[in-house]
Each structure stands twice: as structure tokens, then as C-alpha cells.
N, C-alpha and C positions, 0 to 999 in steps of 0.2 A: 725800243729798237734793239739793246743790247741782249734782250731777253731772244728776240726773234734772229739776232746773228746780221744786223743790219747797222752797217757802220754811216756814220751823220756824214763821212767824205760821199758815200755811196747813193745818196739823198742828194745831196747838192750837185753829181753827176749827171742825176737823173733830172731835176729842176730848171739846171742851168741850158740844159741844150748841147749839152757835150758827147750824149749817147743817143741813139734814135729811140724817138720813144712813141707811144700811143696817148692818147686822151679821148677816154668816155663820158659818158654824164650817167651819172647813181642811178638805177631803175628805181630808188626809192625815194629821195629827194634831187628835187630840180635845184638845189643850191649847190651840189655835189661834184664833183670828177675826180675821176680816179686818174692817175696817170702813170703808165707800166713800160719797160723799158729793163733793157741788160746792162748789168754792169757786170765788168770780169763772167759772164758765162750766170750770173746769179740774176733769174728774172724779179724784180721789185716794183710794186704796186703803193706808190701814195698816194693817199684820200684827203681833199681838202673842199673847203667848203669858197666857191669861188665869188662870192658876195665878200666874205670877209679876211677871206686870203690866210683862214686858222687852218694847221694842219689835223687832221680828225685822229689818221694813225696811219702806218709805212707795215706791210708786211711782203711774207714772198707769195711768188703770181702761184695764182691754183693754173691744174693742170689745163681746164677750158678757156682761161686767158693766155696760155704759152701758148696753145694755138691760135687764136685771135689775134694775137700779135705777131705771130710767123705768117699769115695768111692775110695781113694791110702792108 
């Protein structure tokens, strides 16, 4: 996360329900969802696996999910 410029307060914003966010399911595994959502203006995508509640990995949204998430 530190590498990506994505602070652990900015994760738990996004987790906890505090920011409006989105949830998808992976086009690649059906154990997966992503879930995308603004903190401060920084759009941020966490991947976790929802069978075992691990997180996979947190990055920032590509440009085809800022709009997916402007337009739900």
C-alpha cells in the first residue's frame, strides 16, 4: 500500500462504510470483489476474496472504473 501512495486510514474508510463505494464480483474468480469508492478525491479499489475475508491487494481505480463508479 505504501508503495501505491494508499494509506491503511484510507482502506478502512473505504471498508467501513463511511465513504459511498461500489462492489463488483472479479470477471476472473467467483470468490472475488473488488470494492471502489473516493476517499479525499483519491479513487481506491480493494480486492478481497469474500469466502475468506483475505485481502488480495488495494490499488488506485483505472480510468474505466472512475467511470463505472460516476455512472451507479
Amino acid at each position: 500500500m505504501m508503495e501505491r501512495g494508499i494509506q491503511e486510514n484510507e482502506v478502512n474508510l473505504l471498508l467501513s462504510g463511511i465513504v459511498d463505494t461500489i462492489s463488483i464480483p472479479s470477471k476472473k474468480d467467483k470468490d472475488v470483489m473488488l470494492v471502489m469508492g473516493f476517499v479525499i478525491d483519491k479513487g481506491i479499489v480493494v480486492v478481497f476474496n469474500k469466502k475468506t475475508k483475505n485481502l488480495i491487494t488495494v490499488r488506485r481505480m483505472r480510468q474505466n472504473e472512475k467511470k463505472l463508479f460516476m455512472e451507479a
